[in-house]
N, C-alpha and C positions, 0 to 999 in steps of 0.2 A: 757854338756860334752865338754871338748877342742878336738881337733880333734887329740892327739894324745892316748885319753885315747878309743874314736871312732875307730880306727886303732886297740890298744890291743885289745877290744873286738869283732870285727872281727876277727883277728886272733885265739882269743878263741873259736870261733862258731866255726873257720871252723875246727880248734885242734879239738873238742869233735863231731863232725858231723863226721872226717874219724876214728875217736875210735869208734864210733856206725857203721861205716860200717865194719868197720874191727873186733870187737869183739861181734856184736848184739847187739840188743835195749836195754835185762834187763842184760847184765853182768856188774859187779861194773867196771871192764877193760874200759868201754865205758865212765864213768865218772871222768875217768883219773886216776884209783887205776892200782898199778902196778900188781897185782893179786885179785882173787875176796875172798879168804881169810883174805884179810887185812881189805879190802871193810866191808864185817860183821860184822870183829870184833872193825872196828871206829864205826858203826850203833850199833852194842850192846853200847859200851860206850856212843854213843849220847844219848839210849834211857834212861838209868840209871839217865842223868840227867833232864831229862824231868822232869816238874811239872805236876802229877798224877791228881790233880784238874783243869788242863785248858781243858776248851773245845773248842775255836776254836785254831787252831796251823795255823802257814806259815811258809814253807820252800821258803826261798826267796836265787835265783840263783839255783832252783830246779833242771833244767835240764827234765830229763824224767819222775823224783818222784822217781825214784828207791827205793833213801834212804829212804822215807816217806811211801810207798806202808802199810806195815804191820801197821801204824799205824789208817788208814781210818777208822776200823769201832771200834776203840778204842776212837776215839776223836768223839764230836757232829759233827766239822767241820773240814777238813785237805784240805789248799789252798795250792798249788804252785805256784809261780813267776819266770817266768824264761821271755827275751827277745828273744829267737830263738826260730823261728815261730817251728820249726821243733822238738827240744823238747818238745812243749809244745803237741805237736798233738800225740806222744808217750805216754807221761804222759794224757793227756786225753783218749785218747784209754785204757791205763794199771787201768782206775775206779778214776784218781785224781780230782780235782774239780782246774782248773789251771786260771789263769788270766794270760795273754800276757803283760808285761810292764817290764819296768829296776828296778834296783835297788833304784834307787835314785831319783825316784817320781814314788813311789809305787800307785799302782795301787787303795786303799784301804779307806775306810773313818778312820776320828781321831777315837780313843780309840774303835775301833772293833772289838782290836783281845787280844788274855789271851798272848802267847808266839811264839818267831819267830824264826827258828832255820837259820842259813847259815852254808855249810861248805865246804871247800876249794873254798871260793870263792875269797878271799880276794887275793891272789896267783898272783892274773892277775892285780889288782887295785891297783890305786897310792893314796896315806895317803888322798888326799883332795875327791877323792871317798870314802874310807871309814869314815870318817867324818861323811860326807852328809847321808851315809847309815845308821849311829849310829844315826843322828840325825829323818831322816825318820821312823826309826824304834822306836824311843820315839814318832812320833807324831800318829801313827798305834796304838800302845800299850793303854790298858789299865791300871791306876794308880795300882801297887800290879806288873804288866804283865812283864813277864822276855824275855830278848834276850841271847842266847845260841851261839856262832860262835867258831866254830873249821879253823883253818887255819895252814895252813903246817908254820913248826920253820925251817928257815930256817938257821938259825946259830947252828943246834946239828950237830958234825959231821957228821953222817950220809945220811944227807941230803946234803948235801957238798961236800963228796966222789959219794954219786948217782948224784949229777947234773952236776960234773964234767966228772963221767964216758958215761952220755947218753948226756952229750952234746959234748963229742969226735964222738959219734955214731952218732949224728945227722950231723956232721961236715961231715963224710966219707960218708954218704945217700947224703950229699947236701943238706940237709933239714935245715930250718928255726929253729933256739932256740926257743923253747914257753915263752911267756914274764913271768916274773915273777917278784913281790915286796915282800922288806920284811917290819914287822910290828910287832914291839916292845909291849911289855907290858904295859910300862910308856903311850906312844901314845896314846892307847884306854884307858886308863883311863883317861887323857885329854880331849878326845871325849867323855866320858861317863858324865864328869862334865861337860863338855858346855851343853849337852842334856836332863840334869834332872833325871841322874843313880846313881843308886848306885852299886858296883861293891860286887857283892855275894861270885864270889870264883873266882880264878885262876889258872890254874891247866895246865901241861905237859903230853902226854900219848905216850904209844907206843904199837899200837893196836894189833898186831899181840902175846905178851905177855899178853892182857889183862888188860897193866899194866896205871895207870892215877895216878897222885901225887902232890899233893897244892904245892909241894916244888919247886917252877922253878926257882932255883937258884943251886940248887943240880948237882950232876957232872954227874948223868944216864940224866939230862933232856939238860945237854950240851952234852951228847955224842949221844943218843939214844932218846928224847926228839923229836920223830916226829911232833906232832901234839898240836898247843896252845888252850888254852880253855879259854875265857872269858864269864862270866855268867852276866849279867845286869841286874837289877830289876831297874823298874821305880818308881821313887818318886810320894808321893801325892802330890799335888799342895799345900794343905797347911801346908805340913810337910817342904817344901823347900823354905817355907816363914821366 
């Protein structure tokens, strides 16, 4: 890690440690949702697209497991990955089965795991992090094994007129902007081909409507288009010959 990407993520710790003390350990508030309404209804769309036949799953950038809790005694196996020591002891106390390590030398042996979800983690990380984390996540995976990441769009309006308005409120507290990246579609499909993916779907949502749509070019996923969705399935080794 360069020491400025060292820096953003301390920053993020200490961001998601005063949300847990300010909003408690299991509200989606503490995982940085702006309501715990919104929170459920990105968790129903994650689970919708979950593959029914994986049995071990990793939420990597877990945090406290929140998002993953309801899936424990549905999957064989449900790991967490998170690097703050102090998530992870939440998430072990709430029944997770966690491992302590980053993003990007995952904690994990090759070809262990069926599918890996992240979401909003990408938010804080700079392209050459996410990369590294698409390519980590082909070397975890099992050949058939899909990667799932949800990451906030930050080019729909919406999201544009909100970071505009809480970052005027941040300004009058005196408080620090939370770092944020954006990350294009084109990009992680670049990362998915240097990695050995193949790219399943792509898809725009806006959780509080319930609503998700392959269409990310459409004018609801430039205006109201919260959240991106990249789906990855890893190639067989000898199909990519």
């Amino acid at each position: 890690m360069s020491k400025r990407q060292i820096t953003v993520d301390r920053k993020a710790d200490n961001h998601y440690v005063r949300l847990r003390r300010r909003y408690g350990e299991q509200s989606g508030r503490a995982n940085g949702y702006l309501y715990e309404g919104y929170f459920r209804a990105e968790q129903r769309i994650l689970f919708s697209l979950l593959d029914v036949n994986a049995r071990v799953l990793v939420d990597v950038a877990c945090g406290t497991g929140l998002m993953v809790r309801p899936l424990i005694d549905r999957k064989e196996l449900v790991i967490g990955v998170d690097f703050n020591a102090d998530a992870c002891r939440v998430a072990r106390a709430a029944g997770l089965t966690v491992v302590r390590g980053n993003a990007f030398e995952l904690p994990l042996h090759d070809a262990s795991v069926d599918e890996i979800v992240t979401c909003q983690f990408f938010n804080q990380q700079q392209p050459q992090a996410v990369e590294l984390f698409v390519a980590e996540s082909a070397r975890i995976l099992r050949p058939g094994g899909q990667l799932i990441m949800v990451w906030r769009n930050g080019a729909a309006w919406i999201h544009r007129v909100a970071t505009a308005g809480l970052g005027w409120i941040d300004r009058l507290r005196g408080q620090e902007g939370f770092p944020y990246e954006e990350h294009e579609f084109e990009r992680i499909r670049e990362y998915a081909q240097s990695a050995n993916f193949d790219v399943k779907r792509e898809a725009v949502s806006f959780p509080p409507f319930g609503w998700c749509s392959d269409n990310i070019l459409c004018w609801r996923a430039k205006w109201v288009g919260a959240s991106n969705i990249s789906i990855l399935v890893k190639r067989n080794i000898e199909q990519s010959c």
